[in-house]
C-alpha positions as CSV (number, residue, x, y, z in Angstrom):
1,X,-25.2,-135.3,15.9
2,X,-25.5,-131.8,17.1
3,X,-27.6,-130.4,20.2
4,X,-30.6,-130.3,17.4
5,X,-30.9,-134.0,16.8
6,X,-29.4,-133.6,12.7
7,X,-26.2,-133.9,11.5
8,X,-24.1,-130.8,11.9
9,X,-23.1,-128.7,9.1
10,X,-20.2,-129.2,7.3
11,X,-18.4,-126.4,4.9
12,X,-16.3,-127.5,1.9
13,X,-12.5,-126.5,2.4
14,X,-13.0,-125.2,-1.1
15,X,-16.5,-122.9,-0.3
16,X,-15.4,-119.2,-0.7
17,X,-15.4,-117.1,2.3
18,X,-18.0,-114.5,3.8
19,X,-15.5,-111.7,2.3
20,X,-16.1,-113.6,-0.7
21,X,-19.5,-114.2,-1.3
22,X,-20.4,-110.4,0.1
23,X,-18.3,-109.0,-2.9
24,X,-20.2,-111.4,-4.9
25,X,-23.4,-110.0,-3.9
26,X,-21.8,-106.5,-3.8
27,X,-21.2,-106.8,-8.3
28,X,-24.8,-107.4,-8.8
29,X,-26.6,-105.2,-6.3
30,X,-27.4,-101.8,-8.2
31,X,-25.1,-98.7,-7.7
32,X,-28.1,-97.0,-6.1
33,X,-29.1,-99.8,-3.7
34,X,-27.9,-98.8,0.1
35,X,-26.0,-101.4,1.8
36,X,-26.9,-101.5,5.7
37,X,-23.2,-102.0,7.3
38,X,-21.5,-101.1,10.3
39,X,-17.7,-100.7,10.8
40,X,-15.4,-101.5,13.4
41,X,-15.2,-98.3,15.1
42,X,-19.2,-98.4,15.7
43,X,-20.6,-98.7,19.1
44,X,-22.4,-102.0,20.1
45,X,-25.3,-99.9,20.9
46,X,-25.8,-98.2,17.5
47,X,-24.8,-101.6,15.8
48,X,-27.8,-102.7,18.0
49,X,-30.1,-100.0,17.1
50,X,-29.5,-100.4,13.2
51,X,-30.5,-104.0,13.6
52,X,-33.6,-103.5,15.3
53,X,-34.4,-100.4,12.8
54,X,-34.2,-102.4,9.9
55,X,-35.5,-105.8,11.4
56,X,-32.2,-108.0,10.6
57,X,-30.4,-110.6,12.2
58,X,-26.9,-109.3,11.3
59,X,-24.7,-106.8,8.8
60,X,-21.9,-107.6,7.5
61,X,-18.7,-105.5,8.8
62,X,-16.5,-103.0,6.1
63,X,-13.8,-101.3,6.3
64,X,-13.3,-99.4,3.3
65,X,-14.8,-102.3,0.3
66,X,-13.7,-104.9,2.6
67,X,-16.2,-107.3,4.0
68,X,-14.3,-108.4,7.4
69,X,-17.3,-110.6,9.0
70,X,-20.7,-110.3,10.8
71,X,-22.0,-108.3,13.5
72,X,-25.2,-109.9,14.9
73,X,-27.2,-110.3,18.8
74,X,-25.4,-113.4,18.7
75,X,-21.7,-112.4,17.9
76,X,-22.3,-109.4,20.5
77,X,-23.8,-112.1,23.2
78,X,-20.6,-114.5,22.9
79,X,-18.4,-111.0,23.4
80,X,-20.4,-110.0,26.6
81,X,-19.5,-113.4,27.9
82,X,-16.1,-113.4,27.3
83,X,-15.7,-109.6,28.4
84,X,-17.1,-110.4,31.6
85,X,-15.3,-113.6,32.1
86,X,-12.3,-111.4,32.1
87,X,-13.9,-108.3,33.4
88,X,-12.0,-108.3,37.4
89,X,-14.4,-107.7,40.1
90,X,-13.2,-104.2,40.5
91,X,-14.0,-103.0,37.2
92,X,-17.4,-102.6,36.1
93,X,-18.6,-104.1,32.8
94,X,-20.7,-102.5,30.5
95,X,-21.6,-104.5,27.3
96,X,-22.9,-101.5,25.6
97,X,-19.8,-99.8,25.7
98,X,-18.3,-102.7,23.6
99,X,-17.2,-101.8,20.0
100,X,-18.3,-104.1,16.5
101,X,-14.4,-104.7,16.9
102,X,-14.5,-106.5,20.5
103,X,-17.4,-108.6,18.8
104,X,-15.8,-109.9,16.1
């Protein structure tokens, strides 16, 4: 049982991947339908912005046609732990100076 009290989620070793099932989507969506996305190089802060501006939870992250994974609060949360778990106490962290890449 997880945390939750149900059973946790299992995934099929046969399910298709995120990359997968975004370029799935990406065939039916019309040619004229904007995709919100965000790219490696992006800042955390923009990345941050575009969520709140558009009211989602997460984008997926391209480079080029590729779908490479998600970018979401809680994908940048588990990288501002980790940062500053490693972060020395000399150096100052600042999670909003964090890339989409360093989230991922």
């Amino acid at each position: 049982m997880s945390r939750s009290g149900r059973p946790p989620t299992t995934i099929a070793s046969d399910s298709p991947s995120v990359t997968e099932l975004f370029h799935r989507v990406n065939s039916v969506i019309p040619d004229e339908q904007e995709l919100v996305t965000v790219d490696l190089e992006m800042a955390v802060a923009d990345a941050l912005d575009l969520l709140e501006k558009h009211g989602f939870s997460q984008v997926p992250v391209v480079v080029g046609r590729e779908v490479l994974g998600l970018f979401s609060h809680q994908t940048f949360s588990r990288a501002v732990i980790t940062h500053s778990r490693a972060a020395s106490k000399n150096r100052k962290f600042e999670p909003l100076a964090l890339t989409v890449e360093e989230c991922t």
